[in-house]
C-alpha positions in Angstrom: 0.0 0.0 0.0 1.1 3.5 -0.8 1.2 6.1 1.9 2.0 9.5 1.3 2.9 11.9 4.5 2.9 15.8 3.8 4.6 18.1 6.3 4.4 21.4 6.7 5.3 24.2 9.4 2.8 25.1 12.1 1.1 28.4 11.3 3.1 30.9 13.2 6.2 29.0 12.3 9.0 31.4 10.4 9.3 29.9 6.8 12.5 31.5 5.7 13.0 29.0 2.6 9.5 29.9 1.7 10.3 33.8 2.3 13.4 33.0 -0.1 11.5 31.7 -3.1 8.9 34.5 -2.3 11.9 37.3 -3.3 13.1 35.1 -6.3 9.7 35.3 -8.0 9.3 38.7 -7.4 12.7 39.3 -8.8 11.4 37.2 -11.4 8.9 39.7 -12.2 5.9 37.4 -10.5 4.7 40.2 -8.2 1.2 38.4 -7.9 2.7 36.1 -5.6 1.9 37.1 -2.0 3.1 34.4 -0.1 5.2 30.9 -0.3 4.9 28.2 2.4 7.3 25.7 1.6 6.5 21.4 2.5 7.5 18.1 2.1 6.5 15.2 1.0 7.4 11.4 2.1 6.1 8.6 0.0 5.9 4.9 2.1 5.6 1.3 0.2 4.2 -0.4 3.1 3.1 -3.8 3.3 0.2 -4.1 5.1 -3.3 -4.6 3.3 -5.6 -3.1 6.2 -5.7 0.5 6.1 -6.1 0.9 9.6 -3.3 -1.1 10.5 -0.9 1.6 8.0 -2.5 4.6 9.1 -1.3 3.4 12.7 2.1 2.3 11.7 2.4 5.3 9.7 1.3 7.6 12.6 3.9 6.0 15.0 6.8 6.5 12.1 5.7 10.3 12.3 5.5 10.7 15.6 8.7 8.9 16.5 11.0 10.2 13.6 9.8 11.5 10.3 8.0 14.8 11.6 9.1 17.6 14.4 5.7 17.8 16.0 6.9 21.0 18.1 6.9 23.0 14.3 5.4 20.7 12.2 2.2 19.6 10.9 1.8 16.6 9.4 -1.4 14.6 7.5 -1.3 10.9 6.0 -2.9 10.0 2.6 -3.7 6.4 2.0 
């Protein structure tokens, strides 16, 4: 089964990579732009046929290593 995790920083979190891509498009001439939050995404093969079982295992993998729950938000796609 395919699980996707996407992370992102808490609201209220400084973004300075997405402040930095926010500058390069305006110097790009993409002045509409008014704001750039920048994510990630991690994509899990895991074998395991019942979804509750992965969205479990998957929860404890984010929780224990793959997200920094003090800045970071995380959701799980099955």
């Amino acid at each position: 089964m395919l699980v996707t995790v996407n992370i992102s920083l808490k609201n209220g979190v400084l973004d300075p990579q997405g402040k930095t891509i926010q500058k390069a498009l305006h110097s790009l001439n993409f002045d509409k732009v008014t704001d750039v939050k920048m994510a990630k995404q991690i994509k899990l093969e895991i074998n395991e046929k019942d979804k509750t079982k992965a969205l479990e295992l998957v929860k404890n993998m984010c929780e224990e290593l793959l997200v920094n729950t003090v800045i970071e938000d995380y959701e799980i796609l099955l």
